[in-house]
C-alpha positions in Angstrom: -12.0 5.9 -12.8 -13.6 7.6 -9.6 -12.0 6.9 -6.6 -13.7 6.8 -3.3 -11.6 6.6 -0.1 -13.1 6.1 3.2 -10.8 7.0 6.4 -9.0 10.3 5.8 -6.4 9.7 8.2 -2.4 9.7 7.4 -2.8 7.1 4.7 -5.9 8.2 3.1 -5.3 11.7 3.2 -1.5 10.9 1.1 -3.2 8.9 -1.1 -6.2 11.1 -2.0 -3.6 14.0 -1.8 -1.5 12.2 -4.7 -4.1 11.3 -6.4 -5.8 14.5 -6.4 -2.8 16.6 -7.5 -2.7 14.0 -10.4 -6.3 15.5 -11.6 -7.9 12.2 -10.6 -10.3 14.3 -8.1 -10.9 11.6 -5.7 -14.1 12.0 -2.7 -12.2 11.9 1.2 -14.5 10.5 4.1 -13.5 11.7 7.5 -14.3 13.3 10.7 -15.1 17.3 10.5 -11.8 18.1 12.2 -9.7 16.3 8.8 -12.0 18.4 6.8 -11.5 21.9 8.5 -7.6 21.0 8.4 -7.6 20.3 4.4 -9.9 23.7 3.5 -6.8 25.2 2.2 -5.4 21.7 0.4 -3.1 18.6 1.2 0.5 19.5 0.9 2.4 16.1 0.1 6.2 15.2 0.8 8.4 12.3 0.4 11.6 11.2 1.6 12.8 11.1 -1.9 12.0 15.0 -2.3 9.0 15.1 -4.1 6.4 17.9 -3.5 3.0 18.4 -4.2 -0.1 20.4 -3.8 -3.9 19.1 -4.2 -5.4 22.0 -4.5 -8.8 22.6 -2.7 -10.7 22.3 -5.9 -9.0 19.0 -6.6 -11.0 16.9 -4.2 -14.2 16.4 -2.5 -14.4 15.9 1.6 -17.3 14.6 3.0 -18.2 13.2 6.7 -21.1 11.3 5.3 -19.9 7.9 3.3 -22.9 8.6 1.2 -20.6 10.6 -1.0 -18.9 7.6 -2.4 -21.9 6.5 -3.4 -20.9 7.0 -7.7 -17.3 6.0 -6.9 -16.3 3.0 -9.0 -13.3 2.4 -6.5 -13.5 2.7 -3.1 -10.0 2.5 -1.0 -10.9 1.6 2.8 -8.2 3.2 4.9 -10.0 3.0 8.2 -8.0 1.5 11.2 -8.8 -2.4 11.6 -11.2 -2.2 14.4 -13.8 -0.1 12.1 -13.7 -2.5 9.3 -16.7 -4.2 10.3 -19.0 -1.1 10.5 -17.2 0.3 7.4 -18.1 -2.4 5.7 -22.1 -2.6 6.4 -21.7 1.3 5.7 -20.0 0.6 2.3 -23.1 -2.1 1.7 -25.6 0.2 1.8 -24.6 3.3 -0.5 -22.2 2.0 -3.2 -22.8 0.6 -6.6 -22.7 -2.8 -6.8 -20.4 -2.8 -9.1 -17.9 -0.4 -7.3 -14.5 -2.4 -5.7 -13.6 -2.2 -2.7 -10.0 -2.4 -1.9 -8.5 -2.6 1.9 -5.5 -0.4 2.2 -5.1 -1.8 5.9 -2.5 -2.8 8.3 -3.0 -7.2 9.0 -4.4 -9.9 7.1 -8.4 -10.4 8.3 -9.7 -6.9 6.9 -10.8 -7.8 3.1 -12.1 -10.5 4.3 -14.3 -9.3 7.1 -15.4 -6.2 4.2 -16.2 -9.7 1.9 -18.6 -11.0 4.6 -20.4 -7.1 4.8 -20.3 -7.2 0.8 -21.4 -10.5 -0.3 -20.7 -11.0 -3.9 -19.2 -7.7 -4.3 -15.4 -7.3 -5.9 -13.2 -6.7 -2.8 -9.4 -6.5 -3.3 -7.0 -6.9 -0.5 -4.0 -4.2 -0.2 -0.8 -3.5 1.1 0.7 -0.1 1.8 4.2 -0.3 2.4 5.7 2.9 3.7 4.8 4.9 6.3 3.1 8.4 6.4 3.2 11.0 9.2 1.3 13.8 9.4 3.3 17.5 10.0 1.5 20.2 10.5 -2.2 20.6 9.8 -2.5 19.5 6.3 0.9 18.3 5.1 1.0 14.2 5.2 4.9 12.8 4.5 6.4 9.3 3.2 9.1 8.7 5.3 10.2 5.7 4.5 10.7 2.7 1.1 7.6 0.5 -0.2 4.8 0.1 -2.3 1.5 0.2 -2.5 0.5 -3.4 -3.2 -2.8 -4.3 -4.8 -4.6 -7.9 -5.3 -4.3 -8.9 -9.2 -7.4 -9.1 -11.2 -10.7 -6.9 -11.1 -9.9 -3.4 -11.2 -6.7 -4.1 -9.3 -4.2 -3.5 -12.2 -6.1 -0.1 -13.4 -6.1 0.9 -10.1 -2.6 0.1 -9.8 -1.8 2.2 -13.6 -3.6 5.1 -11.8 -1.7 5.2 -8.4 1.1 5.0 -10.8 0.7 7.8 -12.7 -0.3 9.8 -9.6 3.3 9.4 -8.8 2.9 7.2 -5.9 4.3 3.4 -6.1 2.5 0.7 -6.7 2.1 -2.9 -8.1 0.0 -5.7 -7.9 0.3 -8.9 -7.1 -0.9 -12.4 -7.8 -0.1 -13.8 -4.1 -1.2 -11.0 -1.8 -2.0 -13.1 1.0 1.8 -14.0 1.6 2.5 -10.3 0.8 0.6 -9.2 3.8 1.6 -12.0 6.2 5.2 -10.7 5.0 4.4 -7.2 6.1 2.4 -8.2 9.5 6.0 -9.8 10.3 7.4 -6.3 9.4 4.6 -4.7 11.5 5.1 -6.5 14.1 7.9 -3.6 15.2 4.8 -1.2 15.5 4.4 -2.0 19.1 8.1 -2.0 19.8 8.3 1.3 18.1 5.0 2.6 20.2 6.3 1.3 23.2 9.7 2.9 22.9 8.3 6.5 22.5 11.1 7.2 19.8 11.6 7.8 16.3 11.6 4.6 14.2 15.4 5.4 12.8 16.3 6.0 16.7 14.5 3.3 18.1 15.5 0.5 15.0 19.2 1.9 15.8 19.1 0.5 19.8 19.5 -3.6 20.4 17.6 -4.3 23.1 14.3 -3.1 21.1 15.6 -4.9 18.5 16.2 -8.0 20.6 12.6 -7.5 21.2 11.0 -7.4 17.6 13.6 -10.4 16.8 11.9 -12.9 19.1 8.3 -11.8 18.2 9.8 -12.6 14.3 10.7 -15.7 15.6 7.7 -16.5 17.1 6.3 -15.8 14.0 7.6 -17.7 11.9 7.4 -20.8 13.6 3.5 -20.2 13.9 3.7 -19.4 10.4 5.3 -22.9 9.2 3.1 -24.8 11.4 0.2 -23.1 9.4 1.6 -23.8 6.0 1.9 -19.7 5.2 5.2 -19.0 3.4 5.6 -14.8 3.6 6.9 -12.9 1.0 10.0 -10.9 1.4 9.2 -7.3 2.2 12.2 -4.7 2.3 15.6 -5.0 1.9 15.8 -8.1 4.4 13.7 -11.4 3.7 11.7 -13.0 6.4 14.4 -15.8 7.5 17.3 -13.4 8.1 15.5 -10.7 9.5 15.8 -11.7 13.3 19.1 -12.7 13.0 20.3 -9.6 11.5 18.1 -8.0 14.0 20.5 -9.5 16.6 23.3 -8.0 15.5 25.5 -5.7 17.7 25.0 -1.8 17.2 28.0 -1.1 15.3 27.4 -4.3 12.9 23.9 -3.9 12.1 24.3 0.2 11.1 26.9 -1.2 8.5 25.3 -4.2 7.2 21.7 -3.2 7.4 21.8 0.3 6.5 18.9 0.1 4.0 16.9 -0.3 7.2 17.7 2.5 8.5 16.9 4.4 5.3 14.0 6.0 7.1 13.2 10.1 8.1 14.7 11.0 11.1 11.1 11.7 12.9 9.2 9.1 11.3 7.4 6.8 13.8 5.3 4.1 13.9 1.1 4.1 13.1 0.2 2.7 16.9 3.0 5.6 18.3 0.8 7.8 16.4 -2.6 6.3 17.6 -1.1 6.4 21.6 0.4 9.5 21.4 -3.2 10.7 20.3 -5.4 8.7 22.0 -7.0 6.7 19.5 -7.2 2.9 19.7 -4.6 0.3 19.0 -4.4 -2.2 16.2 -2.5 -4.5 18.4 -5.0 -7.4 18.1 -4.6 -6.9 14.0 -1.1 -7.3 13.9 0.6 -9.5 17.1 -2.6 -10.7 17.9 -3.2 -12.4 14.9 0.6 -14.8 15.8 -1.1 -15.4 18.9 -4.2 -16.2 18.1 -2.7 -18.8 15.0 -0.1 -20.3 17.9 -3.1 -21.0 20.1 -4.6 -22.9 16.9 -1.7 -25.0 16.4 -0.5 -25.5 20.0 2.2 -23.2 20.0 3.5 -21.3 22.2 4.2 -16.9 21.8 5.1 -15.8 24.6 6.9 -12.5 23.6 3.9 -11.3 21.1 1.3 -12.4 23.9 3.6 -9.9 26.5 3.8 -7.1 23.9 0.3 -7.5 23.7 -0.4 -7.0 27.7 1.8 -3.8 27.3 0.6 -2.1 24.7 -2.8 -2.6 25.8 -1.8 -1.4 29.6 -0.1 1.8 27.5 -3.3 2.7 25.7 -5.5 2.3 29.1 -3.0 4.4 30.8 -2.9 1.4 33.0 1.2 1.0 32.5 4.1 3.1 31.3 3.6 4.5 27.8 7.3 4.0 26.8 10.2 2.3 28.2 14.0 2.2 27.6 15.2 -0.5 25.1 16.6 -2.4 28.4 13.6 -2.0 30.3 11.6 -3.2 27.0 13.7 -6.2 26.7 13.4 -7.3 30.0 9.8 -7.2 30.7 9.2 -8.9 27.6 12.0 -11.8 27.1 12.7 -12.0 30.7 9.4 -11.0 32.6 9.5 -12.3 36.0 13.4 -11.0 36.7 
């Protein structure tokens, strides 16, 4: 199976890495800059020790998505706001044949690459750890998860690949309420941006995770009113999560320390994308609770204030982080 994957960023780049040190000798689409960094080869870490090395021979980089044009699997790890020109890129130089899997943060992106690739096999994906990138060409899992893939098509010999590639994966039959389950997790990528700390760090002070608990909650109620019952992501399903959330300091480090099973300098994607000055998935990933409780009448009013923030913080129109306190109050209590 060739594999195609277009985004070379922090997940594509671990991904391609894997699969490349596996033999699989995937094709990378990126900017010039990824390319020039991976000359010399993709060193890959995880939290659970394992090293490898994909070797410069063991991939292809190209700028121009052309290249993917013989792939028979293409893996779309672009951030959400250049699905849509991905997809009408992907339209015009793959086979028609090839699938197309979204390996994307929300819920809308297969879809939207559906309506570029009419009739074409499109699988939606979930990747659930997190990657950072150290160095010039070393890209890390620092935390749990899997990478989840859309049952039928190609999906389960893609998953058998990523598999033996050493990376973890499985597929699913339901993979809409697995990503709604992982927005709700997601939903902490703003907190975590907005904190300007580590995720252990940040996940390990209550007042940020007073924050994340009411956008949860606000989720979830938007959620029921829609009919959409999420899948348990993590250690913690979906119900208990804010309340455990909640908890005081000392409690939640003892009975939610699977949480906290995360790299000491891991961070979130968005901290990534502010710290570097790239745009922010915000409308992907709280957006879309607000967005479904204006459908059904319902009020959010902590995602719809995490939303005004992070998007003041990207226009360098507010402050880029604030203390959990600070945090709490400007979004839970934001006229004191």
């Amino acid at each position: 199976m060739k594999i195609g994957i277009l985004g070379a960023g922090s997940i594509g780049c671990h991904v391609g890495g894997m699969l490349a040190a596996s033999g699989s000798a995937p094709v990378l689409v990126g900017r010039a800059a990824m390319g020039a960094r991976l000359s010399h080869g993709i060193e890959l870490t995880g939290r659970d020790g394992r090293r490898a090395l994909a070797a410069p021979g063991s991939f292809h980089f190209a700028e121009d998505p052309a290249a993917l044009g013989g792939c028979e699997v293409i893996l779309v790890c672009v951030k959400s706001e250049a699905t849509r020109r991905s997809g009408e890129l992907l339209a015009s130089v793959v086979q028609p044949e090839a699938t197309v899997v979204s390996l994307q943060n929300g819920v809308s992106n297969a879809n939207l690459i559906r309506q570029c690739l009419p009739g074409r096999p499109v699988l939606a994906g979930v990747v659930g750890f997190n990657v950072a990138q150290i160095g010039a060409s070393r890209f890390h899992r620092g935390t749990e998860g899997d990478l989840v893939i859309e049952a039928g098509g190609a999906g389960e010999s893609l998953v058998r690949l990523l598999l033996a590639a050493g990376l973890p994966a499985h597929a699913s039959d339901d993979i809409r309420a697995v990503q709604w389950g992982k927005l709700i997790q997601n939903l902490n990528n703003a907190v975590n941006a907005l904190s300007g700390l580590p995720l252990k760090r940040q996940l390990s002070i209550r007042p940020y995770r007073q924050v994340l608990a009411a956008t949860i909650r606000e989720a979830r109620t938007v959620l029921a009113a829609a009919g959409i019952s999420p899948a348990r992501i993590g250690r913690v399903g979906p119900a208990l999560l804010a309340p455990v959330l909640e908890l005081p300091d000392w409690l939640f480090v003892r009975l939610a320390a699977g949480m906290l099973r995360i790299d000491a300098e891991a961070r979130s994607s968005m901290a990534d994308d502010l710290e570097r000055g790239r745009v922010s998935e915000i409308d992907w990933l709280n957006g879309e609770i607000s967005a479904l409780g204006r459908r059904y009448g319902i009020a959010t009013p902590a995602n719809d204030r995490i939303i005004e923030l992070v998007k003041a913080a990207f226009a360098a129109e507010a402050p880029r982080s604030y203390s959990g306190e600070a945090l709490r109050r400007a979004v839970l209590s934001p006229r004191a």
